[in-house]
Every structure is written in C-alpha cells, then in structure tokens.
N, C-alpha and C positions, 0 to 999 in steps of 0.2 A: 203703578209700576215701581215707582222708588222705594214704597214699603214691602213690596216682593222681593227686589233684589236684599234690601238690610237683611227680609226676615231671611234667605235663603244663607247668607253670609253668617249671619248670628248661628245657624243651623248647625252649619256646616264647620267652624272654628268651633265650639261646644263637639263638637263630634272628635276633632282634631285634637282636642286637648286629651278628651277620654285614651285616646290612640294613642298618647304616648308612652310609650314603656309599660304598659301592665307586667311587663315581663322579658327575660333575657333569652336570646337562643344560644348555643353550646359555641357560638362565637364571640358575643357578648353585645350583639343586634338587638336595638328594643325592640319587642315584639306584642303585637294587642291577639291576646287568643284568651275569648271567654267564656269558652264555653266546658263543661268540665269533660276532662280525658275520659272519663270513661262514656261519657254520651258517646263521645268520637269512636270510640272500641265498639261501642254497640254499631254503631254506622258502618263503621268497616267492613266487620264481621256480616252483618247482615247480606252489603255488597258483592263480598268476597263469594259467600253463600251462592247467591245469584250469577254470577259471574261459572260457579262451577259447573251449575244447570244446565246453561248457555254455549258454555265451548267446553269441548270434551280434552281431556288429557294426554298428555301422551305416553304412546304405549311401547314408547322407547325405553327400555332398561336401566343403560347402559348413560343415555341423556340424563335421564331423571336423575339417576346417583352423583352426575358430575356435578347438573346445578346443584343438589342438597347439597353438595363436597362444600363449595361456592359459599352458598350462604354460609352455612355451619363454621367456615372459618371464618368469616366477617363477621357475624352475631357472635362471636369469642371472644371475640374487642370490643365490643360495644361496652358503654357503662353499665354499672351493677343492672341499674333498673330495669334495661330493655335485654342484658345477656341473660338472666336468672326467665325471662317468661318463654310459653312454648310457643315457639311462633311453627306457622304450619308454610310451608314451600310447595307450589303446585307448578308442573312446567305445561303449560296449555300448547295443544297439538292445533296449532294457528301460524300464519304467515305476517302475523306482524312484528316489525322489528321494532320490541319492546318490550318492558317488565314494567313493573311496578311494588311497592309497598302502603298496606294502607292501617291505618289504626285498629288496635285489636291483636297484633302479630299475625298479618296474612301477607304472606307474598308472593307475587306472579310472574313468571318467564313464558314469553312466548317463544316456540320455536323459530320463529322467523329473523329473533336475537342472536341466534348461535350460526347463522349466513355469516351474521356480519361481524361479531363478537368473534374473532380467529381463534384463540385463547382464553386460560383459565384466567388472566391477569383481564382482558378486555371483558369479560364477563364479569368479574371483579368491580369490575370503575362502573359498570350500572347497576347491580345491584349492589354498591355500597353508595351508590347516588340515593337509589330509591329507598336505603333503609336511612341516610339522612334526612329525608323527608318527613319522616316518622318520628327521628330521634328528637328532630327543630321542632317538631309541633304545625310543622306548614299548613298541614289540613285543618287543625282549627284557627290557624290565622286566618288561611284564605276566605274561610267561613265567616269568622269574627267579621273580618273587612269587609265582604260582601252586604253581611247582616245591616253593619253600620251604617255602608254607605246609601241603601235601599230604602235604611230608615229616616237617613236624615234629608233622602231627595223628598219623602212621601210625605213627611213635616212639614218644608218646606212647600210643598203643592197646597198642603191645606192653610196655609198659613199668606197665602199670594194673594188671595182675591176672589173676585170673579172670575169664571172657566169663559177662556176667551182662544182663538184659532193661536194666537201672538204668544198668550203662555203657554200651551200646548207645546209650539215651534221651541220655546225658553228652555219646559224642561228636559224636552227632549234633549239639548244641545247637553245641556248640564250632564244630563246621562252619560251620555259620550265623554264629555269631559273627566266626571267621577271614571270613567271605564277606565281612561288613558291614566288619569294623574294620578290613583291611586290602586287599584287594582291590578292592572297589568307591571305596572313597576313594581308591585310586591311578588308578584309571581316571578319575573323577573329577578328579582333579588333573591326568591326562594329558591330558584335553580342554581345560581352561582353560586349561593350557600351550600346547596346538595354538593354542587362538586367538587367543593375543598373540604367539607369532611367526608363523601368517599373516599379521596382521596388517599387522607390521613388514614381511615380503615383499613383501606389495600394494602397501604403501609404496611400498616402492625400485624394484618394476617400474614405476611408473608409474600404478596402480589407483589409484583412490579409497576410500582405507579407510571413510569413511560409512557404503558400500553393504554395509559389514559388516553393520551393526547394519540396517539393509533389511532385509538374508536374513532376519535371524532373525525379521525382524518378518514378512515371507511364511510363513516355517514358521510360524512361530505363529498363521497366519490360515487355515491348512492341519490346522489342530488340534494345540492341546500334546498331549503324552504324559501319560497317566493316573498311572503310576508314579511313587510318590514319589522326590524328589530325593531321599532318603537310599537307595534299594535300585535305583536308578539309577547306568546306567554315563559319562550323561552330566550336564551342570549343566540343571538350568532352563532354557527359550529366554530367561526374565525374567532370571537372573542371567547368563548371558552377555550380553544385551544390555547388562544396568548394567557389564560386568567392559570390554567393547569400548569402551564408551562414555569410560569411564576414563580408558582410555589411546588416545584419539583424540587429544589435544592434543600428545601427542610421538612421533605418526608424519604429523602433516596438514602439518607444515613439509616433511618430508621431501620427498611427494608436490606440496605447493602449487611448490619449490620447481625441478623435474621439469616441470609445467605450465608454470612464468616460461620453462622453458628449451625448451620443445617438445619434453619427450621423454617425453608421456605416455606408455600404453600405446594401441596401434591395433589391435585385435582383431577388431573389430566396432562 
C-alpha cells in the first residue's frame, strides 16, 4: 500500500509540474492546453455540423438578423486573429436558455435565450461570454486537463500492485478527488474568465455592460441551480454578479465613451 500511495503521488506532481504554464490566456492565467488548434477546429466543426442535423433553425427572420447584428458587432473587437476568420452564427429554434461558441468559428443561440436575454446588450454578455471561451482556448484546456488527469490516475493504477476490492475503493476516491481539485476548479475559473472578457467585448462593440449583471439577475429569477458551487462547473449567478459588478467601473468609460460618440451598438 505504501508503494501505491508514493507511486500515485510521484504520478500525480510529474503531471503537476507539466501543467504549469505551457501557456498564457488573454488575461495572463497560465494555462496547459496541448493540443494543437487546429485538431480543436476540426472538433468543433464537426460538432457544430452535428448539432445542425439535430435541431432545426429557426425560421424567424427578423431573430436570426438581430443575433447575426450581436455577433457581428462583438467579432469586430475581437483580436486580429479571431476578427479576420468567417465564423458562421446559427440561432436554433429550441427552448433552451443558452448559446454557445466552439473552435472552428461556429456559433449557437438558442431561442429560449431571447425569453430571457430582454435586450441587445443582455444578448451581448452571453455571447461575448461564449466567444471568450474560444478566444482563452478553454476547450483545449479543459481537454488538455481532462487528458492529463485520466492518464496520470491509469499510471498510477498500474503502477499500485495487486487488484484488490481496497485499491479498487483508493482509486475510485482519487477520481473524485482529481474531479473536484482539478477539473471542476478549471471550469470554474474558465467561466469567470469568459465573463470579464465578455465583458470587455460588450464594451468595445458598443453594448451596455450593466445589462450584464441584468442577465444574471433573470437567470436567477428563473431559478438558481441546486448544485453546490464547489461540484459545479459554473460560479454561483451571486458570485458572478459580485465578480461583473467589480469590474464595471473600467469597462463603462469605454462604452459611455462610444455613446458621446454615437457609435453605440444598433441591434435592435
């Protein structure tokens, strides 16, 4: 048993060390993402693909133009790298209140978003959440981590001994344990990243970042999530609110300043 636990711990710091900093996100977060972008673009795409097949679009006009409006002015601000590529916008004729962005330039609105989303600025703060997801590289972190932590339990399994009912129980816990200490805290962190460079986005297209801290406050009138913040992949709608709220004061010149000049956002 003593020579299980070393090996798992030798495993497991070797794995730790690799993870740090391979790389920076557009906040200056080290981040371990090793997989190359473009795999992640084929994945997306592929996804997105699938995803089209699956739930049909919608055949609202009038919706469809406001999301593209939406994006198109948030992808104006992005950096050189992600503004210059054609990302494609699909609003799916579905009741769930969400969107998304995934590698590749594919992005998704569902109608059951614009319930809740009042506005072009509240539409705004989630998808310029979901194209920070994309801008951070989140998807190949969360992979990267996943990859890592999978491999360095499975090492450690062969590396323990004899298969006995007792290691069995071990690495199960361990599981659990890599789930909570590393993996959900990076999801975690990846959302509260998304939403201060949405944030910043909404800013610069024009949006009202206020209407950030709005949304959250609809979702949350729509019912919080039951699941504790720690075994959760996202923050509290409470702690993002206070996290937005924060840092309103050094994105509202940006956008006040956009208004003096008449170049809000005109969406809707």
């Amino acid at each position: 048993m003593v020579f299980m636990k070393v090996s798992f711990k030798a495993v497991l710091a070797a794995t730790l060390v690799v993870m740090v900093g391979c790389s920076s996100s557009p906040t200056g977060r080290k981040q371990f993402a090793v997989l190359p972008d473009s795999q992640m673009n084929e994945m997306g795409v592929q996804s997105f693909t699938e995803m089209k097949k699956e739930t049909p679009a919608s055949s609202d006009a009038k919706l469809r133009e406001q999301v593209q409006c939406v994006a198109d002015s948030l992808i104006a601000v992005l950096p050189d790298k992600y503004r210059k590529q054609d990302w494609e916008v699909v609003l799916f004729n579905d009741d769930q209140v969400n969107a998304f962005a995934l590698p590749g330039y594919k992005v998704g609105v569902y109608t059951g978003l614009l319930k809740v989303a009042e506005n072009q600025s509240q539409l705004a703060a989630v998808v310029g959440h979901e194209l920070a997801h994309v801008i951070a590289r989140h998807g190949n972190e969360r992979v990267s981590t996943q990859l890592a932590t999978s491999q360095a339990l499975a090492l450690g399994y062969q590396l323990s001994g004899e298969e006995s009912p007792e290691k069995i129980a071990i690495f199960q816990a361990l599981g659990l344990g890599a789930q909570i200490g590393i993996i959900l805290p990076f999801s975690r962190s990846h959302e509260s990243e998304a939403d201060l460079l949405g944030l910043e986005y909404m800013a610069k297209a024009g949006f009202d970042p206020r209407e950030s801290v709005q949304l959250w406050r609809n979702m949350s009138a729509g019912g919080e999530s039951k699941t504790p913040e720690l075994l959760s992949t996202h923050p509290s709608n409470a702690n993002r609110i206070k996290n937005l709220q924060a840092n309103l004061p050094q994105n509202m010149p940006i956008y006040e300043s956009l208004i003096q000049q008449n170049k809000g956002a005109k969406c809707y």
